[in-house]
Structure formats: C-alpha cells, structure tokens
C-alpha positions as a printed NumPy array, in Angstrom:
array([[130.043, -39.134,  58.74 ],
       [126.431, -38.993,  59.567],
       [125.045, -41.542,  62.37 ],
       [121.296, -42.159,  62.74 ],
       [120.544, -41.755,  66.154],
       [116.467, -42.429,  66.158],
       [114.12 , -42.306,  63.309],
       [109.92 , -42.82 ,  63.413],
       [107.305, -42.754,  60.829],
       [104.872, -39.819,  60.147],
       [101.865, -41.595,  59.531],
       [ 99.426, -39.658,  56.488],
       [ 99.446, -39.542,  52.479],
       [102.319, -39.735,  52.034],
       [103.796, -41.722,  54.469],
       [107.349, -40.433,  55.584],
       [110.364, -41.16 ,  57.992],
       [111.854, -38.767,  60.113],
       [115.353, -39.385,  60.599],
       [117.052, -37.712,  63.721],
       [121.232, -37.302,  62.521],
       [124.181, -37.368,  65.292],
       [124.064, -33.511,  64.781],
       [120.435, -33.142,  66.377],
       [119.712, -32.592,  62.115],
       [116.022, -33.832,  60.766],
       [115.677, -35.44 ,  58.151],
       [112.242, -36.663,  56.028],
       [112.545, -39.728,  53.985],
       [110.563, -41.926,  51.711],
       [109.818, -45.441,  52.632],
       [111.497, -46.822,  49.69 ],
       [114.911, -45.102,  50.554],
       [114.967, -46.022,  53.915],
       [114.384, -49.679,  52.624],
       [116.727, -49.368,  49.85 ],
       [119.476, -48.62 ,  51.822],
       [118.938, -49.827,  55.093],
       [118.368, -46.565,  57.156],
       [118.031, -47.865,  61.132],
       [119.707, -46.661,  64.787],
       [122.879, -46.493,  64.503],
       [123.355, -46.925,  60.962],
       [126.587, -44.781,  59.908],
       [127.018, -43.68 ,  56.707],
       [129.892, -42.278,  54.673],
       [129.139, -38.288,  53.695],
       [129.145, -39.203,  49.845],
       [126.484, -42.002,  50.473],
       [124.42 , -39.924,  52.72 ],
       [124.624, -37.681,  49.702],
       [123.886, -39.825,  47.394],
       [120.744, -41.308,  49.377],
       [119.597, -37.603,  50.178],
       [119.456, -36.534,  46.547],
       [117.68 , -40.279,  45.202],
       [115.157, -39.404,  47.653],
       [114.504, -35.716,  46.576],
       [113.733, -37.164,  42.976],
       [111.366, -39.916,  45.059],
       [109.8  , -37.414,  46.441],
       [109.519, -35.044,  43.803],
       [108.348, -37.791,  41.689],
       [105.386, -38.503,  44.252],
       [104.11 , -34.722,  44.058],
       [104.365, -34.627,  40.326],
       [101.97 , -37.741,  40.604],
       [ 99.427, -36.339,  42.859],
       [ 99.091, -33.522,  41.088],
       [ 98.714, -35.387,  37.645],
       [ 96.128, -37.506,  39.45 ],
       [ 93.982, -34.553,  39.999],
       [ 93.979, -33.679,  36.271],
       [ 96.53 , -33.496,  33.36 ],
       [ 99.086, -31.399,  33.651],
       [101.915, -29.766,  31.165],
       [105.543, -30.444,  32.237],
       [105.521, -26.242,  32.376],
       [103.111, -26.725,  34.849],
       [104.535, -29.215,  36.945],
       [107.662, -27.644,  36.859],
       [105.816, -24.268,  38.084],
       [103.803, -25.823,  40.996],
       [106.95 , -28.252,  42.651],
       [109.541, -24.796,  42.353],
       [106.878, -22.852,  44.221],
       [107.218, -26.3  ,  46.244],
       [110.913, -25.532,  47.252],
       [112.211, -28.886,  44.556],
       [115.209, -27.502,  43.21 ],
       [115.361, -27.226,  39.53 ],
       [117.523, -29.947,  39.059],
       [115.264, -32.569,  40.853],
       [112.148, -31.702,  39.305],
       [113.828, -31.88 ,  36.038],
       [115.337, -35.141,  36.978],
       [111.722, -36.395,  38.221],
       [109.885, -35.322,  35.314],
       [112.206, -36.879,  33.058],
       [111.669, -40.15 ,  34.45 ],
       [107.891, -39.887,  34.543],
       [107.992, -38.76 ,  30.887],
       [109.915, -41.892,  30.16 ],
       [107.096, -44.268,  31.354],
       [104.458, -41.965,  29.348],
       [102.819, -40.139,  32.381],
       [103.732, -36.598,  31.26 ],
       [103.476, -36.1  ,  27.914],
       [102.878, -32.539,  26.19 ],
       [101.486, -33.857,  23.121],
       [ 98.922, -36.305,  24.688],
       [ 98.099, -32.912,  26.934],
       [ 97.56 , -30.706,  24.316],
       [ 95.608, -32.762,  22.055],
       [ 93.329, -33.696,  25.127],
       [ 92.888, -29.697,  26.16 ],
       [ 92.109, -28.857,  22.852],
       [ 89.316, -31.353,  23.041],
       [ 87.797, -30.442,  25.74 ],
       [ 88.075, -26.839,  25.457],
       [ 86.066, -27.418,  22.44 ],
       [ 83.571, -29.117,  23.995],
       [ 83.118, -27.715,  27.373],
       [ 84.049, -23.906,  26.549],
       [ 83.555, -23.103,  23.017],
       [ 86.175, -20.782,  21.476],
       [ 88.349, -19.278,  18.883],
       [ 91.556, -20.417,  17.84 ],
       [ 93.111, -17.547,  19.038],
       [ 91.505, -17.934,  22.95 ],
       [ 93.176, -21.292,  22.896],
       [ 96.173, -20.389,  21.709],
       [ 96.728, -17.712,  24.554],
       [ 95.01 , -20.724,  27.049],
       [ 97.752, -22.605,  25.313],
       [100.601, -20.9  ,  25.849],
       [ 99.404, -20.083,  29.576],
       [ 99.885, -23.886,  29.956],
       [103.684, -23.7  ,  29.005],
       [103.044, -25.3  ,  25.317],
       [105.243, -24.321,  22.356],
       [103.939, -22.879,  18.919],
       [105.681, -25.781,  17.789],
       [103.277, -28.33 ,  19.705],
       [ 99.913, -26.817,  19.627],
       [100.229, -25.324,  16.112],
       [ 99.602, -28.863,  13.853],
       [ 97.049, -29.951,  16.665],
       [ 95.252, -26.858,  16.428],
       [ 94.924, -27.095,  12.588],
       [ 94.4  , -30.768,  13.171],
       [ 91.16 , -30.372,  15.607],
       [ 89.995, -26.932,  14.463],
       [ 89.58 , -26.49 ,  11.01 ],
       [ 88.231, -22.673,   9.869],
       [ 84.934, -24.125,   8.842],
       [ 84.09 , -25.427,  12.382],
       [ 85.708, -22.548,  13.988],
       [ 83.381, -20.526,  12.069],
       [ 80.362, -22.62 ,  12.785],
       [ 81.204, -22.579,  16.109],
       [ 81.046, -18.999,  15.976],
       [ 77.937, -18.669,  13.616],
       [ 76.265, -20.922,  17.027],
       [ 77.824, -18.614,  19.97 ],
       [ 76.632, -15.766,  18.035],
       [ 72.882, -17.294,  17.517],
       [ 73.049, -18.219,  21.099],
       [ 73.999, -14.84 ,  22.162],
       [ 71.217, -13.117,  20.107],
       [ 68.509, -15.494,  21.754],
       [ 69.967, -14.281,  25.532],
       [ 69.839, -10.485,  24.733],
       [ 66.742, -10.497,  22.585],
       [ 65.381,  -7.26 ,  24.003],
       [ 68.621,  -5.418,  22.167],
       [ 68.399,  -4.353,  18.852],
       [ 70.703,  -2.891,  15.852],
       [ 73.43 ,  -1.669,  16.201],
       [ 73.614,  -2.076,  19.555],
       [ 73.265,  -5.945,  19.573],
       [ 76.213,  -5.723,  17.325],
       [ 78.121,  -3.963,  19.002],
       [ 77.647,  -6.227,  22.322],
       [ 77.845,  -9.028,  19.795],
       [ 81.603,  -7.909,  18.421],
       [ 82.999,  -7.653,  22.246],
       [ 81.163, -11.063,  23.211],
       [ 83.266, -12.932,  19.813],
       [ 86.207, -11.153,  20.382],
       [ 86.442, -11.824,  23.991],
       [ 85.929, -15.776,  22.948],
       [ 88.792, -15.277,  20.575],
       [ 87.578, -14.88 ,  17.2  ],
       [ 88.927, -13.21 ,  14.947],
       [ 87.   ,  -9.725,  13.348],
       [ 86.712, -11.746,   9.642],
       [ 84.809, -14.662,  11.853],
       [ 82.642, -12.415,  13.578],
       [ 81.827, -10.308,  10.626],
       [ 80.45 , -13.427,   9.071],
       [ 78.99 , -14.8  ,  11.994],
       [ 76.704, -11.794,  12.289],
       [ 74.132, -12.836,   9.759],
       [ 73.426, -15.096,  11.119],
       [ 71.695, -12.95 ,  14.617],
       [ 70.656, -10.81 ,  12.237],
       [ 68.174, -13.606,  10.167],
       [ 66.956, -14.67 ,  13.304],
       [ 65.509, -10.892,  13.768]])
C-alpha cells in the first residue's frame, strides 16, 4: 500500500508535483490529481487506487502535451500520436487522451485537412498529387482527403495553377531557351506534383511568352 512520505512542486510550464513513495519511488503528478484525490504526507493509499490515480494522471498529462503541441499549429491525430510515443505515452494513454480531446472538437482530421489543403494552396502552390503524398505524410486516409481534394482543387484551377508556376518559372530562367527550358520546365512541374497531361498543357503557355 503506497504511503506518501514528502511531496514538493516543480515550479515551470507545466507545473508538476513530485511525490516521494514509502519505497524511496518518485513520482510526477499533475496539480489536478493531487487535488482530486487528496495527495499529502502521509496520505496512504490502497494499490488499486494508487493505480487508478497513476493511470488518470498519465491521460492528464498526455492530454496537456497533445495541447501544447496543437497550440503551436494544427496537428493530425497521426501526428500526435507519433510525437507523444516518441514521448514515452504508452499507446493506450495517448489513445485515451486523444479521444477525449476529439470529443470537445480540438483534434479533428477533417477540420485539419480541409485547413492544410488551404493553405498549401495558398502559401506553396502545387499539384494534386504533391498534396496527396504531403497528405498522407500527415497520417490522413484516401478516404478523408479524397472529397476535400476534389472539393478545393478542381482540374481547371489545378491547371491554372500550373499554367502560372510555369509562366513564373519561364520569367526566372529567361536566359534558357528550347528545348532546354522545357526540359528544366518538365522536372520543375513534376517535382510540384503535376501530372505530365498538366504540364504538357501548361507549356504554351512559357512558350507565348518567348
């Protein structure tokens, strides 16, 4: 039966507890848990409550770092899950976390992905196929980013968007010419993930400006 025999606070972001045990053991704690169930000197507690109070806490805390990395910038649950394992969270309280943060509408995929898409758009240019290898780096299914893709990208803007790249690309190497312009031209497109029917028809359009 575990017996608290001194405890203090770690001052910082975030603020913790350290709990010394009866068996010289250290243990961190949140705040809220030590509240919530009266951790103090002396305190005994029976080994399934102890248990019980150890794992409520490892979903507090898991819940906290989930949060600080989602107030950096949105994150994918496949991310978050990533990050807190190479963390040490065991998989069972990072699912446990998540699912509890997904319930109040702080993780959501769909949001996510719709919101990437957007700004990939707009601050990186690129084919549907770059994003849907960005995409699918982030942990999102086919079955997410698929309708949101055809949703926010429809072929005619993807292939404006490549008819601009490619104009913007003939303008930077003006001193090339023919076929090798093209040819720098195809790798540049392709490497922005459009696909060879895009480029071809993009390429007019650095050719007219000749």
């Amino acid at each position: 039966m575990p017996t608290i025999i001194n405890m203090h606070m770690r001052r910082g972001r975030p603020e913790r507890f350290i709990i010394l045990l009866d068996d010289e053991q250290e243990v961190v704690l949140t705040p809220e848990i030590v509240l919530k169930y009266g951790v103090a000197p002396q305190r005994e507690f029976s080994d399934e409550e102890f248990l019980m109070l150890l794992q409520e806490d490892g979903v507090r805390q898991a819940k906290d770092q989930a949060l600080r990395y989602l107030a950096n910038r949105p994150h994918s649950r496949r991310e978050l899950i990533r990050k807190m394992r190479q963390k040490g969270y065991s998989a069972a309280t990072i699912e446990q976390a998540l699912d509890e943060l997904e319930k109040i509408d702080l993780i959501n995929d769909e949001q996510f992905t719709r919101l990437y898409i957007l700004n990939e758009l707009r601050l990186r240019p690129c084919g549907r196929l770059m994003l849907v290898r960005r995409l699918a780096e982030k942990g999102i299914s086919r079955e997410m980013y698929e309708p949101l893709l055809n949703q926010l990208l429809s072929a005619e803007a993807e292939l404006e968007m490549a008819r601009q790249l490619a104009a913007k690309f003939g303008k930077t190497h003006a001193r090339d010419r023919g076929r090798k312009l093209q040819e720098k031209l195809v790798r540049y497109l392709q490497g922005k993930g459009f696909s060879w029917e895009q480029i071809r028809e993009a390429m007019p359009s650095i050719e007219d400006d000749k």
